[in-house]
N, CA, C and O atoms as a CHARMM CRD file, in Angstrom:
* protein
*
  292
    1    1 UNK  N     50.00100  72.65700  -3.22100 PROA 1      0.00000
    2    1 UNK  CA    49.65300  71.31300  -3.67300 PROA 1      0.00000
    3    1 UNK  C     50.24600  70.29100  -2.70100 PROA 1      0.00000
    4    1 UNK  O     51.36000  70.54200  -2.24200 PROA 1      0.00000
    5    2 UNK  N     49.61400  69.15400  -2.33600 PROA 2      0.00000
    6    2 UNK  CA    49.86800  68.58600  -1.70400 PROA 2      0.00000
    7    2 UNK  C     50.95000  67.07400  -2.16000 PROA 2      0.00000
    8    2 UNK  O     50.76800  66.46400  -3.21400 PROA 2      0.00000
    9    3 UNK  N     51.69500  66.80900  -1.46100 PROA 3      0.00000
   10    3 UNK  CA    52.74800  65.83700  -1.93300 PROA 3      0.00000
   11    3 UNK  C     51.85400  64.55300  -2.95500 PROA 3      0.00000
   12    3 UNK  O     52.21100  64.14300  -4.05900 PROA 3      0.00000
   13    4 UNK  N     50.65500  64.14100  -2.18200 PROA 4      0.00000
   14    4 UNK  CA    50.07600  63.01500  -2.79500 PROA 4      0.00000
   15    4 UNK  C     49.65900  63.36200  -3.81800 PROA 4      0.00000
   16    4 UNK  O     49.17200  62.41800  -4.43900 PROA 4      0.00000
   17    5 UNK  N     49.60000  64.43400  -4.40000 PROA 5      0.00000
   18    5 UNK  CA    48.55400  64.90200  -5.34400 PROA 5      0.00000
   19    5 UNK  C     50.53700  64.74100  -6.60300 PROA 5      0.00000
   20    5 UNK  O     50.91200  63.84000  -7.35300 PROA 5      0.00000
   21    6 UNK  N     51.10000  65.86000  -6.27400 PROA 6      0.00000
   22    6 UNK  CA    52.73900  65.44100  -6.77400 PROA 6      0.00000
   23    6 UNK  C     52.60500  64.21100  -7.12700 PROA 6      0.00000
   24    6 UNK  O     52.52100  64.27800  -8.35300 PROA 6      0.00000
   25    7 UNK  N     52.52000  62.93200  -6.77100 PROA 7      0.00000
   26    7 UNK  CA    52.95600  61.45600  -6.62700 PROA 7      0.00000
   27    7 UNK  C     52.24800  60.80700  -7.98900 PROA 7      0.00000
   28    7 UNK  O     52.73400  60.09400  -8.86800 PROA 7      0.00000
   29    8 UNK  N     50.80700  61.37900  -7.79800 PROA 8      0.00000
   30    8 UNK  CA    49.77100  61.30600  -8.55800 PROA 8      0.00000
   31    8 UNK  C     50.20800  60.85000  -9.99400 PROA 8      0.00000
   32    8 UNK  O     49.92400  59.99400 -10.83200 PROA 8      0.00000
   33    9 UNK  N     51.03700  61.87600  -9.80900 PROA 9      0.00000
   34    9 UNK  CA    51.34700  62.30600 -11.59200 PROA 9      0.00000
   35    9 UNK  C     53.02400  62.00000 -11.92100 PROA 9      0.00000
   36    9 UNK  O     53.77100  62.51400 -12.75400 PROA 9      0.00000
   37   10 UNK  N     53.27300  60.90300 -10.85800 PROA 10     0.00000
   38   10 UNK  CA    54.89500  60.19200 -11.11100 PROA 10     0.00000
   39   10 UNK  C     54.48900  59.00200 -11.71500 PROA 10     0.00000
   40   10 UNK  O     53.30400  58.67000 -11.75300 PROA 10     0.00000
   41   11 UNK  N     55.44700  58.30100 -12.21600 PROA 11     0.00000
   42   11 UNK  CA    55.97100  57.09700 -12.30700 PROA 11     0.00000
   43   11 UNK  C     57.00900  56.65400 -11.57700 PROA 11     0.00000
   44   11 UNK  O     57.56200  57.30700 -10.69200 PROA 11     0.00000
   45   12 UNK  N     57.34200  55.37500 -11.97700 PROA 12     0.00000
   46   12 UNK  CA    58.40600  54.58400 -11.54200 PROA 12     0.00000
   47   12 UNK  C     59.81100  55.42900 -12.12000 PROA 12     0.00000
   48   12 UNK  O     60.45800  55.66200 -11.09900 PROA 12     0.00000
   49   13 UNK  N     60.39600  55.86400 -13.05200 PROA 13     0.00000
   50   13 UNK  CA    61.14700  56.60900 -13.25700 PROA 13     0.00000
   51   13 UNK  C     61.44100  57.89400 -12.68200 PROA 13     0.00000
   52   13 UNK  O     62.53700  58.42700 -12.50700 PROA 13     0.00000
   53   14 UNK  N     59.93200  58.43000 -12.33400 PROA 14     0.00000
   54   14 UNK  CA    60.09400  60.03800 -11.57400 PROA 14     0.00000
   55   14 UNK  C     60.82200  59.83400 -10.17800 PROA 14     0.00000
   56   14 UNK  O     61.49700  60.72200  -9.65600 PROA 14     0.00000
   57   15 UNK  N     60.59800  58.45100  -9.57000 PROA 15     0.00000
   58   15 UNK  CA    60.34100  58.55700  -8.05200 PROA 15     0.00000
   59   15 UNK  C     62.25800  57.96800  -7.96000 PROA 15     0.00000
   60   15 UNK  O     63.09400  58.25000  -7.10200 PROA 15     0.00000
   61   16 UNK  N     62.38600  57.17000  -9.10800 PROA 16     0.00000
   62   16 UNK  CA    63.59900  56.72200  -9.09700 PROA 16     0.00000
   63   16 UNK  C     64.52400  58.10200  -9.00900 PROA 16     0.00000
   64   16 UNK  O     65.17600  58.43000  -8.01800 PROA 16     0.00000
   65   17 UNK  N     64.43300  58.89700 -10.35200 PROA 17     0.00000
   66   17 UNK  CA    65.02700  60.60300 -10.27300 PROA 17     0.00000
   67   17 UNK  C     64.94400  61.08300  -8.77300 PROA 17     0.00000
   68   17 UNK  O     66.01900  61.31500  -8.22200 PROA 17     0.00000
   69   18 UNK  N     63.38500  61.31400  -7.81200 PROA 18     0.00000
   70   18 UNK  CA    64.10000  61.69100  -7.05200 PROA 18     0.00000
   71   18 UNK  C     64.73600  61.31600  -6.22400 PROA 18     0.00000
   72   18 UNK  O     65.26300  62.07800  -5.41300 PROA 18     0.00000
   73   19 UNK  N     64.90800  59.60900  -6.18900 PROA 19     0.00000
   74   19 UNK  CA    65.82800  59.31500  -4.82400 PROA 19     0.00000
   75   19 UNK  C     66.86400  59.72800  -5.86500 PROA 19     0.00000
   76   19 UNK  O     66.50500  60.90200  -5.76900 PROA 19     0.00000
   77   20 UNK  N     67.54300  59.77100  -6.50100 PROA 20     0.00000
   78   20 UNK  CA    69.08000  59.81100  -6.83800 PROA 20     0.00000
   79   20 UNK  C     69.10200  61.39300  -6.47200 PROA 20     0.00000
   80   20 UNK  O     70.12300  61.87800  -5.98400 PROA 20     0.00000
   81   21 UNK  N     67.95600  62.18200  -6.71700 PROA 21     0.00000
   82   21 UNK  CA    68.58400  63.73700  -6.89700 PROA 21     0.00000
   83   21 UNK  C     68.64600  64.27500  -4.76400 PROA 21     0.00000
   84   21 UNK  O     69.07700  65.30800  -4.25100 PROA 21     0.00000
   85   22 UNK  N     67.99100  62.98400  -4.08300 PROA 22     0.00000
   86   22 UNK  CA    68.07700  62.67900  -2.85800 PROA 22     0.00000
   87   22 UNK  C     69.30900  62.34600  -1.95700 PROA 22     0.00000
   88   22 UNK  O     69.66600  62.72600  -0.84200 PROA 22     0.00000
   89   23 UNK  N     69.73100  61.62700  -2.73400 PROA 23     0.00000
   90   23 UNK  CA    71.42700  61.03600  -3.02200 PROA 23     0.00000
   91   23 UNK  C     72.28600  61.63600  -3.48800 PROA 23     0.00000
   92   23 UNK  O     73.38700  61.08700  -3.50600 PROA 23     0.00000
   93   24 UNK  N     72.16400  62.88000  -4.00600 PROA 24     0.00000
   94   24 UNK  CA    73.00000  63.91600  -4.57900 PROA 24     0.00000
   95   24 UNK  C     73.50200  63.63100  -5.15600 PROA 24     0.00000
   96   24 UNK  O     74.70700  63.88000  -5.16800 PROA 24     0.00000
   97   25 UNK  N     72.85900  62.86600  -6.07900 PROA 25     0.00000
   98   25 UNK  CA    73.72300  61.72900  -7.57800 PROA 25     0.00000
   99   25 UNK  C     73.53300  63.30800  -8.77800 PROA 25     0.00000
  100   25 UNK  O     72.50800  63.94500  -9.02000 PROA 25     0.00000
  101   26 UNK  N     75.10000  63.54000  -9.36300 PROA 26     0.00000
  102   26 UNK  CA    74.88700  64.04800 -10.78400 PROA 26     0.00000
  103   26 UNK  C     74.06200  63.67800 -11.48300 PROA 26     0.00000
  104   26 UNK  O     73.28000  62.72800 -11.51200 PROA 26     0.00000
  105   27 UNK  N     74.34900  64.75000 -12.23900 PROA 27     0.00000
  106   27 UNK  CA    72.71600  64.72000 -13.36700 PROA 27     0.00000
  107   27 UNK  C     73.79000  63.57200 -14.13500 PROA 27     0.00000
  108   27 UNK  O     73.28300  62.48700 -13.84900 PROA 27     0.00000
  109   28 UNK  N     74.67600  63.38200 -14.73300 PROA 28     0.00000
  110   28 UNK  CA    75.22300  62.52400 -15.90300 PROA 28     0.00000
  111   28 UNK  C     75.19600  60.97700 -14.98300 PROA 28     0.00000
  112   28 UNK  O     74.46000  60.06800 -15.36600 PROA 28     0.00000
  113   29 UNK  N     75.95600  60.84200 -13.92200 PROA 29     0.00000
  114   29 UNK  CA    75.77900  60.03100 -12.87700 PROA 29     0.00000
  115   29 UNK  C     74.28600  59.40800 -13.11900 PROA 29     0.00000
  116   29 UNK  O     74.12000  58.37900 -13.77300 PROA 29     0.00000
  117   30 UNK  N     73.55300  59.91600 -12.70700 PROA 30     0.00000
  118   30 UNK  CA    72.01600  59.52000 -12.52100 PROA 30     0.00000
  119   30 UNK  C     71.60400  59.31000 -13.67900 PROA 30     0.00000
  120   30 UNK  O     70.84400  58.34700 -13.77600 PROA 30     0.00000
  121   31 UNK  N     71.94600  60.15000 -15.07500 PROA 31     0.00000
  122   31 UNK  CA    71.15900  59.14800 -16.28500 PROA 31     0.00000
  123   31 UNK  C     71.99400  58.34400 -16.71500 PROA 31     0.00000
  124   31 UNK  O     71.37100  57.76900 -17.60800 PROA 31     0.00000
  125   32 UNK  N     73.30600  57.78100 -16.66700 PROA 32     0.00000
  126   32 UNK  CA    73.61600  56.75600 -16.52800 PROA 32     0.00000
  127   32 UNK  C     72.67300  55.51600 -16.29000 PROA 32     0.00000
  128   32 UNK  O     71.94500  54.79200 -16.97000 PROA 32     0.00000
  129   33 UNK  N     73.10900  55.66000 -14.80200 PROA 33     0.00000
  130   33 UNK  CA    72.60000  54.40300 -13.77300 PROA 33     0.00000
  131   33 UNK  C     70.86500  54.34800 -14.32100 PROA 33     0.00000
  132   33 UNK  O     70.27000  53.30500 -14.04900 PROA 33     0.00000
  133   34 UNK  N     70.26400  55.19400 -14.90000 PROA 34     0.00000
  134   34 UNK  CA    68.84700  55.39300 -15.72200 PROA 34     0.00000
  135   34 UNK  C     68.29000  54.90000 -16.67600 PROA 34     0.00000
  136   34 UNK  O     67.15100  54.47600 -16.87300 PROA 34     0.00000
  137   35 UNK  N     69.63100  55.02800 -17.55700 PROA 35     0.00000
  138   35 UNK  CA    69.42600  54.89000 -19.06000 PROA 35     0.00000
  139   35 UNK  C     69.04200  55.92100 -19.50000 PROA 35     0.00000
  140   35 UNK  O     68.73300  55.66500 -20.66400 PROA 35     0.00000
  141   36 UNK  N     68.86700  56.90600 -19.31500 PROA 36     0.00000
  142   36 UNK  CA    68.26200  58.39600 -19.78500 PROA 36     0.00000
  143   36 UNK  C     69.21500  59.19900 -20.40500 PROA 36     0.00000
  144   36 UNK  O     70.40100  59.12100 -20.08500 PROA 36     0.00000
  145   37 UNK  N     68.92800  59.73900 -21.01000 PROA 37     0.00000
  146   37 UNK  CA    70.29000  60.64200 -21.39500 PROA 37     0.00000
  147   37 UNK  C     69.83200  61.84500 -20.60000 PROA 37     0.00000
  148   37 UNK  O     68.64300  61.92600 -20.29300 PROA 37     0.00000
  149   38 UNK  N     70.65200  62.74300 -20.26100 PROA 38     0.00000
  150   38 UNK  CA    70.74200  64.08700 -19.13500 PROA 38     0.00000
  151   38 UNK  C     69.36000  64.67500 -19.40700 PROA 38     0.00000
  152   38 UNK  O     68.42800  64.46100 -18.63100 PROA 38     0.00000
  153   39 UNK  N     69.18200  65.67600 -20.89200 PROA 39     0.00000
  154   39 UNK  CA    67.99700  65.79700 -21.32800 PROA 39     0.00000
  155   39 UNK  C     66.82500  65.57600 -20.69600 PROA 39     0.00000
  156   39 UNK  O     65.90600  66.29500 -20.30300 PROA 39     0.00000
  157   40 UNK  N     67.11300  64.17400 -20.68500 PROA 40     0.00000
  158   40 UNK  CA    65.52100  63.56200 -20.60700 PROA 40     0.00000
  159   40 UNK  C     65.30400  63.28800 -18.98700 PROA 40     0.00000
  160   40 UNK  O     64.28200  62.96400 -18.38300 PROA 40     0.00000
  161   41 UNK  N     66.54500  63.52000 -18.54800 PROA 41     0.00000
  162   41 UNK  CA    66.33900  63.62300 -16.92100 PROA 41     0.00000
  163   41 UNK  C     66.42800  65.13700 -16.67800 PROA 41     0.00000
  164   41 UNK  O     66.25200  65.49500 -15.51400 PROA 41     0.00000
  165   42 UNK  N     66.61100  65.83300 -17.36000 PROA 42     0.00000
  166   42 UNK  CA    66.33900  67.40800 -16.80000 PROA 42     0.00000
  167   42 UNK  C     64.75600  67.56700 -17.12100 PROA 42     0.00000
  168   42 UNK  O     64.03600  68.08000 -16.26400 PROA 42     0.00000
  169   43 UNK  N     64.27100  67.17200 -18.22700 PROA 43     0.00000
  170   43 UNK  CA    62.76800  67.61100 -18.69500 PROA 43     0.00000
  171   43 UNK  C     61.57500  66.80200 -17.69200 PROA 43     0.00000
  172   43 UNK  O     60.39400  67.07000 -17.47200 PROA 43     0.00000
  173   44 UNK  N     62.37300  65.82200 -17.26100 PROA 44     0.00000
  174   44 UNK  CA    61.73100  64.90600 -15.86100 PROA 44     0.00000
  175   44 UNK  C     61.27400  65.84000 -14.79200 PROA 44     0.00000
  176   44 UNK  O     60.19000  66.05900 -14.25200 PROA 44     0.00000
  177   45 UNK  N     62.68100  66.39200 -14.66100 PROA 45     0.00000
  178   45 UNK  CA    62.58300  66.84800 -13.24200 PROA 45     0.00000
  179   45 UNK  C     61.54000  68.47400 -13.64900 PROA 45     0.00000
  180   45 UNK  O     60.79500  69.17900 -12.97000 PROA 45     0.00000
  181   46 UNK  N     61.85800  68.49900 -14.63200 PROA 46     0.00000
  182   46 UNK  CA    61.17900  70.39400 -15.01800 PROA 46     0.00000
  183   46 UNK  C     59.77800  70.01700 -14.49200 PROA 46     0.00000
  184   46 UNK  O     59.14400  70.61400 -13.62100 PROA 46     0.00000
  185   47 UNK  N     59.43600  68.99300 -15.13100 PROA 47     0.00000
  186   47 UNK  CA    57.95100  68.09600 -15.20300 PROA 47     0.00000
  187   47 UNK  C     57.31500  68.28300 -14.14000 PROA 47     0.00000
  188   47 UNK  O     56.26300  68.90000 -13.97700 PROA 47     0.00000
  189   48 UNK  N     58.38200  67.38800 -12.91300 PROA 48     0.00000
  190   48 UNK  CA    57.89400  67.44600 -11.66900 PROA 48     0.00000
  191   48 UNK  C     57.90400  68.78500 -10.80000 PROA 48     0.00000
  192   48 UNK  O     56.96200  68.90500 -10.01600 PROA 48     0.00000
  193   49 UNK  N     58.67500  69.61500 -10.83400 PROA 49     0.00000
  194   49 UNK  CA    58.71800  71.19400 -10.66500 PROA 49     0.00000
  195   49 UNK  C     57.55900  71.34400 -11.38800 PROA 49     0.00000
  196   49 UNK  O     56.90000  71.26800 -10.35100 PROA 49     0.00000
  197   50 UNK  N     56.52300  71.52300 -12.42300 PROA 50     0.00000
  198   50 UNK  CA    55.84700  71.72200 -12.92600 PROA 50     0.00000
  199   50 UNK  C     54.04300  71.55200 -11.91200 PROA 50     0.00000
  200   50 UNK  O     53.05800  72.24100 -11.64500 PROA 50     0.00000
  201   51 UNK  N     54.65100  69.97900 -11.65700 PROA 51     0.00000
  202   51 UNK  CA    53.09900  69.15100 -10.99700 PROA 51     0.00000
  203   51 UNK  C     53.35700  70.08200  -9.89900 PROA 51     0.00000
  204   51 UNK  O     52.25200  70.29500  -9.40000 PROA 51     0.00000
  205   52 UNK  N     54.17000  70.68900  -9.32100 PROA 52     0.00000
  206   52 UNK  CA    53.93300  70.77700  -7.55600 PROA 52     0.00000
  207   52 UNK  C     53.43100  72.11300  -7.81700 PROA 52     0.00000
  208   52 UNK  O     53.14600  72.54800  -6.70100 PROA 52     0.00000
  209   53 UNK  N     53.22600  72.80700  -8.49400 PROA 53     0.00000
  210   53 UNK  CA    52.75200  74.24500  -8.85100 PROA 53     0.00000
  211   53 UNK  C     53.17300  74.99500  -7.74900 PROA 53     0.00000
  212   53 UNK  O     52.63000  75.39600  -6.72000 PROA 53     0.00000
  213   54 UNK  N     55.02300  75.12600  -8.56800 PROA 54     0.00000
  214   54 UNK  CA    55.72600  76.27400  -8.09500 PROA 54     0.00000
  215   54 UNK  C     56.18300  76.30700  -6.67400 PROA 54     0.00000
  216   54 UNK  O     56.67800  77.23300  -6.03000 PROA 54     0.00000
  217   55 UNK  N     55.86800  74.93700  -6.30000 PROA 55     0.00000
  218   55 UNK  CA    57.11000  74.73300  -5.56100 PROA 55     0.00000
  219   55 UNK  C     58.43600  74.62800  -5.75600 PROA 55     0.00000
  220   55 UNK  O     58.76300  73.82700  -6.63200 PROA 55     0.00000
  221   56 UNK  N     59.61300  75.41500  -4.99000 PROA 56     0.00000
  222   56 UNK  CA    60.85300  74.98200  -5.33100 PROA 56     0.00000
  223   56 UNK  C     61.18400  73.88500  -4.99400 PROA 56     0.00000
  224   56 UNK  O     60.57300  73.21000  -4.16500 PROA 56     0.00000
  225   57 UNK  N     62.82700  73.33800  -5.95400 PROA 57     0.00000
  226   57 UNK  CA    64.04700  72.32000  -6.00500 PROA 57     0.00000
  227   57 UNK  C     63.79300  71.57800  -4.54600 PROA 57     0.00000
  228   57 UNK  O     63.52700  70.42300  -4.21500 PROA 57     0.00000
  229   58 UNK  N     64.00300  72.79100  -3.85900 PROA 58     0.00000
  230   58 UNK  CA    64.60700  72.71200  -2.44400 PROA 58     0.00000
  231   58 UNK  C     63.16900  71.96400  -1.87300 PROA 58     0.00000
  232   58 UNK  O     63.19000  70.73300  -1.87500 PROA 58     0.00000
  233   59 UNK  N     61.79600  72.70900  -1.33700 PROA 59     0.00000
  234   59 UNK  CA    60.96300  71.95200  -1.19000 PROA 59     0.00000
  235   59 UNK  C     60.82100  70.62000  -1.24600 PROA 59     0.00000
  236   59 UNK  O     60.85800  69.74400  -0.38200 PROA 59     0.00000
  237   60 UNK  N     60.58800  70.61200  -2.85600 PROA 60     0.00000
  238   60 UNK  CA    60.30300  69.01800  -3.50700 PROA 60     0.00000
  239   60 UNK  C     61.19200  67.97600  -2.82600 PROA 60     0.00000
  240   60 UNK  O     60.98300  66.82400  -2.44500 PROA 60     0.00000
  241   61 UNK  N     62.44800  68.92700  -2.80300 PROA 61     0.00000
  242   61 UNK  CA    63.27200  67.67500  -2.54300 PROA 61     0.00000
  243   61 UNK  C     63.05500  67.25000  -0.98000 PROA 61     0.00000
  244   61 UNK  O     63.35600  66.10900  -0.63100 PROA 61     0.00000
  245   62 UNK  N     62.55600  68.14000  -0.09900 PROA 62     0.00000
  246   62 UNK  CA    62.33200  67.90600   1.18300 PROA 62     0.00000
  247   62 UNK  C     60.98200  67.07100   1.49000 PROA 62     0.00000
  248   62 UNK  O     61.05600  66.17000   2.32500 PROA 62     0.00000
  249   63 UNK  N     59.91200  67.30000   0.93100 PROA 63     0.00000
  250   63 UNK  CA    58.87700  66.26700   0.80300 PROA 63     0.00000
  251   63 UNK  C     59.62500  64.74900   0.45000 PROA 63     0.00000
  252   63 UNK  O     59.69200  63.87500   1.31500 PROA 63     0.00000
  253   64 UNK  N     60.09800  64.58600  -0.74100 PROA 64     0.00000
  254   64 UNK  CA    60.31300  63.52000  -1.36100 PROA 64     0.00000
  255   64 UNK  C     61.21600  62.87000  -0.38900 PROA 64     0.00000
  256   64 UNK  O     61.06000  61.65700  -0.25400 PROA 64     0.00000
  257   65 UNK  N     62.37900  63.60700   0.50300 PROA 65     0.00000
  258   65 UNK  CA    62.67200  62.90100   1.62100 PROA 65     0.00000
  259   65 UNK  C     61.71300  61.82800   2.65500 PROA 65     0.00000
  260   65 UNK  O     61.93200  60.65400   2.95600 PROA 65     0.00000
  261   66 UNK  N     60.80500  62.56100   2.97200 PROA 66     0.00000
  262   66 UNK  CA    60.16200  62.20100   3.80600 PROA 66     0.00000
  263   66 UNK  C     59.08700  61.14200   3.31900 PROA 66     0.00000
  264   66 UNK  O     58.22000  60.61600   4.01700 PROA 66     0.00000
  265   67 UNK  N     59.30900  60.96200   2.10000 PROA 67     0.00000
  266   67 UNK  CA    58.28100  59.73300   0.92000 PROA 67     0.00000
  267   67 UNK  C     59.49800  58.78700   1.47800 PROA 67     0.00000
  268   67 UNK  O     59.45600  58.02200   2.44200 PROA 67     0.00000
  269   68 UNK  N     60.55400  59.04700   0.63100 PROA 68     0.00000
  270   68 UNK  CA    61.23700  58.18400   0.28700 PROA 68     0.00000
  271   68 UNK  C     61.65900  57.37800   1.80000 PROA 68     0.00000
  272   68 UNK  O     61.79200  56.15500   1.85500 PROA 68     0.00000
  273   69 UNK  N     61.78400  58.01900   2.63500 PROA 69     0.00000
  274   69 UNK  CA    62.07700  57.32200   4.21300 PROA 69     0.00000
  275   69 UNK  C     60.82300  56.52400   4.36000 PROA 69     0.00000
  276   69 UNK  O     61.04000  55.32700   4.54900 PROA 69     0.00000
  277   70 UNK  N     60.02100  56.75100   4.33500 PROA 70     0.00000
  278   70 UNK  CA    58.64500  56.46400   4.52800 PROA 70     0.00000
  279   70 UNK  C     58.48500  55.30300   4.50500 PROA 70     0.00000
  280   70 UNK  O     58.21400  54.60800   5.48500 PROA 70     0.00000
  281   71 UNK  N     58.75400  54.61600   2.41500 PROA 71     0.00000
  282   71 UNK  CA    58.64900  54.16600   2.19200 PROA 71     0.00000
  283   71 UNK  C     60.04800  52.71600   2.25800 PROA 71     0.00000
  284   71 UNK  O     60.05600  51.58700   1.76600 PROA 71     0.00000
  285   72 UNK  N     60.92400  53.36800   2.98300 PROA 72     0.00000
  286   72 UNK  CA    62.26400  52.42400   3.24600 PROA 72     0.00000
  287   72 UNK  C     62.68000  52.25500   4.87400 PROA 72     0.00000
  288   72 UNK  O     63.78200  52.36400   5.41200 PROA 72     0.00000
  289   73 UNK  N     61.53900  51.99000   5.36100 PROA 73     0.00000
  290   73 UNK  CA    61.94900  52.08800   7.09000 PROA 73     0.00000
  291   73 UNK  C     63.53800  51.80100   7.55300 PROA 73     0.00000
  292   73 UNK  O     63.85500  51.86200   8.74100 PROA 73     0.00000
């Protein structure tokens, strides 16, 4: 699956999750600064593991690098 197709199916909250999980922000850390409680940022991220069909952690998180630079020259 292709990253844009991933994106597709984010929000503003997903993309926020992954810069922090980009940032190597804790899971408690990150739903903090969220408002989320952990939970609801683990079932986020399952979510998005979900859209990329079976891509791994590691992957995702390497695409989403290359969004997130992208988009922050």
């Amino acid at each position: 699956m292709r990253y844009a197709e991933i994106l597709s199916h984010c929000d503003e909250l997903d993309l926020k999750i992954l810069a922090g999980l980009i940032r190597n922000a804790r899971y408690a850390d990150l739903s903090e600064n969220l408002y989320i409680s952990e939970n609801t940022l683990k079932c986020r991220i399952k979510k998005l593991l979900s859209f990329s069909g079976g891509m791994s952690r590691k992957s995702l998180m390497t695409l989403a690098k290359k969004y997130i630079n992208n988009m922050n020259p």
